[in-house]
GUGUBA-52873 format. One record per residue: residue in one letter; x, z, y of N, C-alpha, C in turn. Coordinates in steps of 0.001 Angstrom, whole numbers, plus 500000, padded with zeros to 6 digits. Atoms other than C-alpha are relative to their C-alpha. Example, Ala and Ser with C-alpha at 12.3 -4.5 7.8 and 13.67 -1.06 7.14 Angstrom:
BEGIN
A500890500000498810512300507800495500500900500000501200
S499180499940498810513670507140498940499230500730501090
! end
This chain:
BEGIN
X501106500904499722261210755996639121500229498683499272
X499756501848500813260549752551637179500616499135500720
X499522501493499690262988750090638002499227498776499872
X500714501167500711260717747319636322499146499667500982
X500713500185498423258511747635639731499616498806500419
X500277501496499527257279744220641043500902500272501427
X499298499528499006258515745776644560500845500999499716
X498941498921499786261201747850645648499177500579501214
X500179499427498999259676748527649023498271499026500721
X501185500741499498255737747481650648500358501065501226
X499996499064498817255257748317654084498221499248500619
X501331499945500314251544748663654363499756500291501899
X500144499828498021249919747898658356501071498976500053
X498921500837499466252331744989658538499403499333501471
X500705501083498923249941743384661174499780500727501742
X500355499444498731249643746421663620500749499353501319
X499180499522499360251789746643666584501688500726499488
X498896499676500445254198748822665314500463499742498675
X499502500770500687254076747470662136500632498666499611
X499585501281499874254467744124663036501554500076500375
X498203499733499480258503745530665054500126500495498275
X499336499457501157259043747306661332500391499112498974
X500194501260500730258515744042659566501037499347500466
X499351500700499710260662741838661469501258500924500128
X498760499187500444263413745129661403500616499425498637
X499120500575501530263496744522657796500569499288499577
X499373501253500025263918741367657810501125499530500181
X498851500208499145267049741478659252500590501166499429
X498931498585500641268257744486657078499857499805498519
X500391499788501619266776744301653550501345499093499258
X498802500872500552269668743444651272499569498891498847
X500013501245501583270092740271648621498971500807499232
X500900499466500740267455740545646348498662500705500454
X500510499303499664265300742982647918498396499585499585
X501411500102500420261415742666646266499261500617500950
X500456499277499240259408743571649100498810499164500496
X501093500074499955255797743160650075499687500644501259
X501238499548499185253351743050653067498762500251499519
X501620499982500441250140744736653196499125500289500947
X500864499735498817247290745194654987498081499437499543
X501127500744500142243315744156654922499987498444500491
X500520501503499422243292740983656825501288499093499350
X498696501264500438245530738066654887499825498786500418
X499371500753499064245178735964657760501315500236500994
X499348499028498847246880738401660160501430500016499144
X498490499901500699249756738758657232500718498694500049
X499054501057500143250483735461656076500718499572501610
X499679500441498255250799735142660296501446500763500248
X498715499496499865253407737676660149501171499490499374
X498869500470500753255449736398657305500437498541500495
X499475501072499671255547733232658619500468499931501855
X499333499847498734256907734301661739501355500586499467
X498910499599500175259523736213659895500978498697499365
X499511500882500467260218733421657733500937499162501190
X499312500788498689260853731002660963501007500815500391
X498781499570499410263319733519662250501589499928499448
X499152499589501234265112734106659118499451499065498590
X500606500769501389264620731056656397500652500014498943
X499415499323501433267238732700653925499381501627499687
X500593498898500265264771735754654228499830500106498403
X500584499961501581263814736835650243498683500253500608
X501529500030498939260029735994651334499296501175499245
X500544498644500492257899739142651162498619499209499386
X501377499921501065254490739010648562499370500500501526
X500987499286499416251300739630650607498850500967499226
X501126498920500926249097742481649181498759500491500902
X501007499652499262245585743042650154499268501085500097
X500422498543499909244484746927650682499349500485501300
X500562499211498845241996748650653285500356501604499651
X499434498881499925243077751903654153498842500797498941
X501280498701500710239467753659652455500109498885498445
X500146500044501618239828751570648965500943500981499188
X498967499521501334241178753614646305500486499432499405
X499546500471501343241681751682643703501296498751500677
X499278501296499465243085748617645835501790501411500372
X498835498897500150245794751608646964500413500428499053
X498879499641501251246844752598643704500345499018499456
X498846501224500464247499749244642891501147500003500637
X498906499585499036249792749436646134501522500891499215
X498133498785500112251681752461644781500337499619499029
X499298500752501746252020751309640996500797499197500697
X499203501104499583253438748372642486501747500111500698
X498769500128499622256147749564644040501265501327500103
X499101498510500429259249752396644430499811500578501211
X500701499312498592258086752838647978499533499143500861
X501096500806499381255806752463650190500057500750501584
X499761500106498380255893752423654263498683499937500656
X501414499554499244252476753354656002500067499962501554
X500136499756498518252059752652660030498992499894499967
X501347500085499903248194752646659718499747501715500615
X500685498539499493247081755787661657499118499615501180
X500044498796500177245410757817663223500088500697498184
X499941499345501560246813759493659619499239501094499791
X500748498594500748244072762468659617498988498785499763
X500902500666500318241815759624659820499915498879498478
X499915500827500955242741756862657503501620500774498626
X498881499957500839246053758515655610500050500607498860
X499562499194501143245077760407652863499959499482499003
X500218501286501189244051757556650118501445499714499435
X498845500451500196247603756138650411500770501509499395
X498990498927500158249250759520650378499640500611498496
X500499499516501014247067760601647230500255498673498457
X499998500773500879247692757358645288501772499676499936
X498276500167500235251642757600646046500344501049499189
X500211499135500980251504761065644412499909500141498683
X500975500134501526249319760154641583501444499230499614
X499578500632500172251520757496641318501846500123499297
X498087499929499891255361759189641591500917498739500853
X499346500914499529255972756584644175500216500437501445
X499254498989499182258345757652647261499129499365501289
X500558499672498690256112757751650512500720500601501338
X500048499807498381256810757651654653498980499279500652
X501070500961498790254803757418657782500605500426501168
X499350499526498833255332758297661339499054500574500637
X500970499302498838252438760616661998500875500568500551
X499412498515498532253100763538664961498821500655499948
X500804499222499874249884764928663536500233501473499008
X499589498913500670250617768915661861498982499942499117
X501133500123500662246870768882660473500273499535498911
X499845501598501078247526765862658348501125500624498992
X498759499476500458251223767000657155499737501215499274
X500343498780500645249807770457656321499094500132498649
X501153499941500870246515769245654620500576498903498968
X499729501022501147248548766447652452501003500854499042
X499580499433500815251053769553651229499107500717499307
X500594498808500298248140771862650626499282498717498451
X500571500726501043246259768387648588500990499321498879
X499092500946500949249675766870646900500679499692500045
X499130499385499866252346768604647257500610500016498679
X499641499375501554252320770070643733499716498553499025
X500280500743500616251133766618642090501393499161500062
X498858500404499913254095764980643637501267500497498994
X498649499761501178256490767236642151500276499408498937
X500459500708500949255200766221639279500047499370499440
X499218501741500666256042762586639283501139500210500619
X498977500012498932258787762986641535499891499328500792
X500452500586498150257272761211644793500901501135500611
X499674499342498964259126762016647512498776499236501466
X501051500323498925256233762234650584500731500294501011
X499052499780498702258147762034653839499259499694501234
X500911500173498805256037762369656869500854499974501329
X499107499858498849257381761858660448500937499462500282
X498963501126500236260059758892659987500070499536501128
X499588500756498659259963757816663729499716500940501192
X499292499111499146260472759350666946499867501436499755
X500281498587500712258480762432665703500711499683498631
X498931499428499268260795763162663999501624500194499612
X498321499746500498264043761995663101501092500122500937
X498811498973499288266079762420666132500001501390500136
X500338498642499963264999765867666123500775500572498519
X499334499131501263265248767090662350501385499336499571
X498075500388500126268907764908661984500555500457500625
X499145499455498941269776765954665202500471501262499629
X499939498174500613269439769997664014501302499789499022
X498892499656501090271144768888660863501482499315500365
X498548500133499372273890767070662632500711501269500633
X499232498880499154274567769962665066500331500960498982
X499829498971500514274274772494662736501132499927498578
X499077499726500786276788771028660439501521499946501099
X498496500242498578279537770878663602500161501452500174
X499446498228499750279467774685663697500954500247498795
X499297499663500860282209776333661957499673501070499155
X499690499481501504282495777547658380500111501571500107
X501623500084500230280699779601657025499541500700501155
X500818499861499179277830780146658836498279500447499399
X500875499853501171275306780888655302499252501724500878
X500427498782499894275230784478656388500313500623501734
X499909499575498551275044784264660026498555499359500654
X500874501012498711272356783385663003500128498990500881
X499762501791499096271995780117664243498581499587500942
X501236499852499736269965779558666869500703498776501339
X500211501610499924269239775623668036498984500005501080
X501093500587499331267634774666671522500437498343500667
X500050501611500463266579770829671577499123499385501540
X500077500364498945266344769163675223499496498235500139
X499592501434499938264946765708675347498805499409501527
X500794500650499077264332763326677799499944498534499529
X500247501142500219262874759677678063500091498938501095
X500258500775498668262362756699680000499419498532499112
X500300500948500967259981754343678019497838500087500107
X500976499411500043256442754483677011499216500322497949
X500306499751501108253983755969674141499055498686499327
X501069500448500651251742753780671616498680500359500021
X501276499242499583248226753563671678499882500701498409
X500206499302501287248648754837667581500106501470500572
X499337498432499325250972758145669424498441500415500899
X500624499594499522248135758551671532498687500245499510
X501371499458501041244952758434669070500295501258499248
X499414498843500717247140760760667101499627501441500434
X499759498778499422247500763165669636498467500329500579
X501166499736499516244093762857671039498645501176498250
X499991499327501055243135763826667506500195500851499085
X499823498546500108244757766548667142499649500918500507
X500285498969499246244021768224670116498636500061499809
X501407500189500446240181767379669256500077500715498777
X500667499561501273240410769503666158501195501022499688
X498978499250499383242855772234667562499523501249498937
X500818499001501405240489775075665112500554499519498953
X500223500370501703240564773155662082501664500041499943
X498661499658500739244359772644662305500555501450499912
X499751498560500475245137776279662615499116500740498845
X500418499624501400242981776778659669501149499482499099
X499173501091501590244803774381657425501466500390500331
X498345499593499470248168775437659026500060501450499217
X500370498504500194247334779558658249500252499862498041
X500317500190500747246278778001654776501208499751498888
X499227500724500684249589775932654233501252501208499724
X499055499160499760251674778954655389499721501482498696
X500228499412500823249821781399652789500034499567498436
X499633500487501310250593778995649850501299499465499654
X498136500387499921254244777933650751501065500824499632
X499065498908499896256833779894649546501058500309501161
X498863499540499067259266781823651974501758499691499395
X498361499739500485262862781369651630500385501387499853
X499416498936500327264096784410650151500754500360501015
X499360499739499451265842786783652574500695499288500985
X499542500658498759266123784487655579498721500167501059
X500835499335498921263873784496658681500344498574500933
X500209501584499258262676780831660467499469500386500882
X501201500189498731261242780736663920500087498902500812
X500444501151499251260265777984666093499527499823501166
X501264499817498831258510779651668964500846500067501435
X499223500286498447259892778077672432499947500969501006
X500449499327498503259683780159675696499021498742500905
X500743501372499184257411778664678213500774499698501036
X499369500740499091258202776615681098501058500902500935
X499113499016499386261613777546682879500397498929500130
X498577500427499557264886776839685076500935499761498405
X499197500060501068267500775704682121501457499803500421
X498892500808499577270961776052683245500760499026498725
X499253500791500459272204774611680213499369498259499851
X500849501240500389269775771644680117500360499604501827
X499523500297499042270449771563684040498440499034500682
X501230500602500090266558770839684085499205500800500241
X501685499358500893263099772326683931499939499847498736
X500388500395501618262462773022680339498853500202499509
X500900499684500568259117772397679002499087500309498690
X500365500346501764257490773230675657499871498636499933
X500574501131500055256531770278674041499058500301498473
X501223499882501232253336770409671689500228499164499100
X499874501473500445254696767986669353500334501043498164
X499867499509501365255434768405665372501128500198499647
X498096499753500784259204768313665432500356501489500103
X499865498295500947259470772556665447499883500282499049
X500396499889501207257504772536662475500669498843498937
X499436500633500775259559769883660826501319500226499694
X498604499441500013263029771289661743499896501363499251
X500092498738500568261507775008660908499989499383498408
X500485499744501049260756773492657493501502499377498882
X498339500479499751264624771688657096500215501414499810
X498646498922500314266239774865657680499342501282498924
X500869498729501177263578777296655035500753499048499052
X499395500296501719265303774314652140501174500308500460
X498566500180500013268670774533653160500801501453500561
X499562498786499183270478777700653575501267499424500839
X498863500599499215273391775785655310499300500316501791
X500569499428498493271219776952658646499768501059500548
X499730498319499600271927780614658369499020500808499586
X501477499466500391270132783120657441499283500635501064
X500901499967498822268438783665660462499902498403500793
X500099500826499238267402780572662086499069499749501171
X500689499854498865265974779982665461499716498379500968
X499758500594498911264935776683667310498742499581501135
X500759500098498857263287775783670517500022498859500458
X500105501504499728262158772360671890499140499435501138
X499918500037498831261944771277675169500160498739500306
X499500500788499292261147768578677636500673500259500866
X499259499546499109263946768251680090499605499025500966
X500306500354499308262388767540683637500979500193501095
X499334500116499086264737766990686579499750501057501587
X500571499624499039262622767752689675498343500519499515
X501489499109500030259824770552689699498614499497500288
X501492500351500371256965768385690915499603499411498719
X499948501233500962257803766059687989498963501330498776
X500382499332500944257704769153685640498361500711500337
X501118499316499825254354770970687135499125498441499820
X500782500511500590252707767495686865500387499581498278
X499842499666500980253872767732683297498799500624499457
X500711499029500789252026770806682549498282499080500329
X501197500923499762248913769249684366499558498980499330
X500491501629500572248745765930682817499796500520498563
X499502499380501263249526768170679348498161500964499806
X501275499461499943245925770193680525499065499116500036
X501118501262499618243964767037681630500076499426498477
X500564500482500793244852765655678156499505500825498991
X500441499219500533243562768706676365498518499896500079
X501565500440499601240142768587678281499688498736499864
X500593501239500290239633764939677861499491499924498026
X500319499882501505240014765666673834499003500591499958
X501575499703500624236975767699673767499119499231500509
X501341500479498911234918765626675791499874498584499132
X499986501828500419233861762538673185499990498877501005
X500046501557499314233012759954675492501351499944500974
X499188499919499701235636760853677610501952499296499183
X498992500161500827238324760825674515499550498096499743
X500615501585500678236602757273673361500726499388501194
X499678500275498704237101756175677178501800499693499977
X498234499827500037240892756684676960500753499379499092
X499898500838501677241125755327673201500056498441500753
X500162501636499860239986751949674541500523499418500909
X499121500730498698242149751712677403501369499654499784
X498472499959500557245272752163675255500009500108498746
X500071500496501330244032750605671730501379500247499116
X498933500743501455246251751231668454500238498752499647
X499596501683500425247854747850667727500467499510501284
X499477500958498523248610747050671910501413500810500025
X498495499469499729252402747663672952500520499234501389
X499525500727498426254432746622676095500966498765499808
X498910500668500307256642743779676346501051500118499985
X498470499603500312259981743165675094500758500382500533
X499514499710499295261284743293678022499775501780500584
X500400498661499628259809746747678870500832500567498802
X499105498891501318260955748290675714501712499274499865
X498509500234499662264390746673676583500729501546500716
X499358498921499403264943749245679264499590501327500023
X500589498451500503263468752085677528501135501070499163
X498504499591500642265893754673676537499192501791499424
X500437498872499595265874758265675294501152500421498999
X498851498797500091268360761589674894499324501048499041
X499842498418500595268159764600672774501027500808500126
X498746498927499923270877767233673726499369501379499442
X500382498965501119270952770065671186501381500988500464
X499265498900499781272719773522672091499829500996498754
X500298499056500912273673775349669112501122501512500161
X499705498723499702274968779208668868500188500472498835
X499997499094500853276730781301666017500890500532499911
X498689499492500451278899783938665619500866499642501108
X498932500273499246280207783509668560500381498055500997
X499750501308500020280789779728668671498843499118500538
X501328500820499412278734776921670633499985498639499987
X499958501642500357278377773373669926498434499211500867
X501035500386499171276412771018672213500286498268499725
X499826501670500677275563767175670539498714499397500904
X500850500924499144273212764762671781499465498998498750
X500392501739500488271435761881669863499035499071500977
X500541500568498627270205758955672089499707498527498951
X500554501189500086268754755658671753499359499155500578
X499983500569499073267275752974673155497904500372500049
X501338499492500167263132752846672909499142500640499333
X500465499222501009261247755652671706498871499954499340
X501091500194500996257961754387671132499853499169498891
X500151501251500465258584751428669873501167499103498827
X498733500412500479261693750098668889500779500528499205
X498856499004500504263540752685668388499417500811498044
X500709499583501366260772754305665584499756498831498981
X500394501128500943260101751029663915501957499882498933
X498239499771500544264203750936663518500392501046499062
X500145498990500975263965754546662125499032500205498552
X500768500118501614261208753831659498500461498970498907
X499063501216500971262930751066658261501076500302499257
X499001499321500637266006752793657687499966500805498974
X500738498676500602264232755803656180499560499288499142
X499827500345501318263162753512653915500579498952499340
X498557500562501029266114751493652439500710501076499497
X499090498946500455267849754825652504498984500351498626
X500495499431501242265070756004650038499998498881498959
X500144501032500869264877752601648023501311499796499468
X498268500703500245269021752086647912500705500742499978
X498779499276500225270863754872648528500299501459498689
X499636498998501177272228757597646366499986501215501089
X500948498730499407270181761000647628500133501065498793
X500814498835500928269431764498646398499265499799499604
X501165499692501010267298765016643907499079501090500836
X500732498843499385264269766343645572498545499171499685
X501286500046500060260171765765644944499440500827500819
X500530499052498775257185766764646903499617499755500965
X500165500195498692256492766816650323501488500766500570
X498640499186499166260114767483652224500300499231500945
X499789500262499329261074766536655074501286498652499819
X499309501164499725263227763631656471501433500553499632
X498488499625500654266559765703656546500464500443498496
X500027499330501815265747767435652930500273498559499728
X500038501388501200265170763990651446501171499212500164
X498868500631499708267639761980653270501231500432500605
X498925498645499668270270764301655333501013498540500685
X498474500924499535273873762827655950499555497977499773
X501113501298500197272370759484654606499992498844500977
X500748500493499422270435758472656654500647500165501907
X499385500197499000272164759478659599501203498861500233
X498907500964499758274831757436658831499576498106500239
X500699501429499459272286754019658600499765500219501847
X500667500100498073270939754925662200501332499973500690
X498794500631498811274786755034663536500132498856499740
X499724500951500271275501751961661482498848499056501371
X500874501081499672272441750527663327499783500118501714
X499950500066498859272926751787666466499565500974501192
X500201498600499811271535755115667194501514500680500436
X499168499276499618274132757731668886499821501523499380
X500124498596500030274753761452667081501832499827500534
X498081499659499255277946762369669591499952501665499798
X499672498493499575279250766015669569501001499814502021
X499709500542498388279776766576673541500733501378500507
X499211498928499452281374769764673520499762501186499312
X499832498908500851282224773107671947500690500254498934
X500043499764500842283414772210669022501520500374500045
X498878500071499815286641773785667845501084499075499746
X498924500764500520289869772301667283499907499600498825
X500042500217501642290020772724663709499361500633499089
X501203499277500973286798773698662290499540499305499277
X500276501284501038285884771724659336498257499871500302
X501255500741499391282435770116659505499253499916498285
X500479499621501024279675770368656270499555498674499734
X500696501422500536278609766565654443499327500798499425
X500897499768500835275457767023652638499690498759499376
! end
């Protein structure tokens, strides 16, 4: 990619909610030098941000403001020319994300966001996928809670199993719990998906008949439904979310995940009323998605751009415990952190992209996932920063362990 770049890194939505925590992350991470740019439509709302970052931090390297609405084209490919990557929290992403994603492409300039929508993810490999290659964009969808404790977590655990493991079955179930709350972005998202539940199994069917298979291996993803878990020591419930399909798509690049791979992903509920109003609240928001006024109704009670206070997302926490299985052998890790809507993902997109702007990565183009693109990496910023991947048991004595 051109060094010569005006930016190294824009992070586009600086003004939302969650863009506004990703902004002031950086700030506080971006190294010496760092060329980096806010963007957004309103350049009242920006210069408001920067000069809040500024005040915090007045040896900040002050970020450029850039002015782009999510539906201009042209104003977006200035965006991507401009820089070596580019950072997107503007969603609902089926709604507003494909402009950006099509002008990072065009462009060969390295792209993340933090949908949790499959639709979107499916219909941006099926539109520019192959263009990417192309330039060598790397498009990285899913950079915050959906889903990097999830697809790191997999690739953490699954390098703690012992050697080799190429030509064996590995089979990964992923337990998480919370104590925090969602965004009103997470929740347009999801309302938006489930509102157009047809069309994504079209475009899904679509993405799966133009994707190649990994040669002689065999991916599945498909959870059991709700159950007792003695190893989770819980209720385990599906969870409708995009991290299966992001881990299934991790272990199809990497044969380091066996050639059979298997994982399953699960909320872990304590007490049974908790989990049966689970499923309930999981049906009620299904039926509210078809029902427009209804869905609108719900939208406006828990606006994209509102969040809780600091203090709330202080004592917000959340677990992933991962049980893996091969050959015999069982390894059981955990990654944890502190807030998942909020904090914690703004922390992870940030990372996700310095690691792509600074560090020394595989060579990969395209649309690939978080672990493909970044891997060992990137895990290692999120311990540096404060994230937990522990191994908690199983592993042997002296089984060597796989860096990627």
């Amino acid at each position: 990619m051109d060094a010569d770049r005006p930016y190294d890194l824009v992070l586009f939505g600086a003004t939302g909610f969650t863009g506004r925590l990703t902004a002031h992350y950086l700030a506080g991470a971006v190294p010496v030098g760092c060329r980096w740019a806010l963007a957004g439509r309103n350049e009242a709302k920006l210069a408001e941000v920067r000069r809040e970052l500024l005040a915090e931090r007045p040896e900040l390297p002050e970020p450029a403001l850039l002015l782009a609405d999510a539906a201009d084209a042209a104003a977006l490919r200035e965006v991507a020319e401009s820089a070596r990557v580019v950072v997107s929290t503007v969603g609902p992403y089926q709604r507003y994300g494909e402009p950006l994603v099509a002008a990072c492409a065009q462009a060969g300039t390295d792209y993340l966001d933090l949908t949790g929508e499959p639709e979107f993810v499916d219909r941006m490999y099926l539109l520019h996928h192959e263009r990417a290659l192309a330039t060598g964009a790397r498009l990285v969808h899913s950079c915050g809670f959906d889903s990097i404790p999830h697809d790191l977590g997999v690739l953490f655990t699954v390098s703690q199993l012992p050697l080799p493991i190429e030509e064996s079955a590995v089979s990964v179930r992923g337990y998480v719990r919370a104590g925090g709350t969602f965004s009103g972005g997470t929740l347009a998202s999801a309302l938006t998906a489930i509102g157009r539940a047809r069309t994504a199994a079209r475009t899904a069917r679509e993405r799966r008949a133009a994707e190649p298979r990994p040669a002689g291996r065999r991916i599945r993803t498909s959870p059991r439904g709700p159950h007792r878990s003695a190893e989770a020591r819980a209720w385990a419930l599906p969870m409708p979310t995009i991290d299966p399909q992001v881990v299934g798509r991790s272990a199809a690049a990497q044969p380091g995940y066996g050639r059979e791979f298997g994982y399953a992903h699960y909320a872990a509920v304590k007490r049974l009323p908790v989990a049966l109003g689970g499923v309930l609240g999981l049906g009620l928001l299904v039926l509210v998605a078809q029902v427009p006024p209804l869905r609108r109704a719900l939208e406006r009670l828990h606006a994209p751009g509102q969040g809780p206070s600091a203090e709330r997302r202080a004592a917000s926490w959340f677990t992933v415990r991962f049980v893996a299985e091969s050959a015999g052998a069982r390894v059981v890790t955990e990654v944890s952190g502190g807030d998942p809507g909020y904090t914690e993902t703004a922390k992870m997109l940030a990372e996700a992209a310095l690691c792509l702007a600074y560090d020394e990565l595989p060579s990969t183009a395209g649309q690939v996932t978080p672990a493909v693109a970044m891997g060992d990496a990137l895990v290692d910023r999120l311990r540096a920063a404060g994230m937990r991947f522990e191994v908690l048991d199983g592993i042997p004595a002296k089984a060597p362990t796989r860096h990627r």
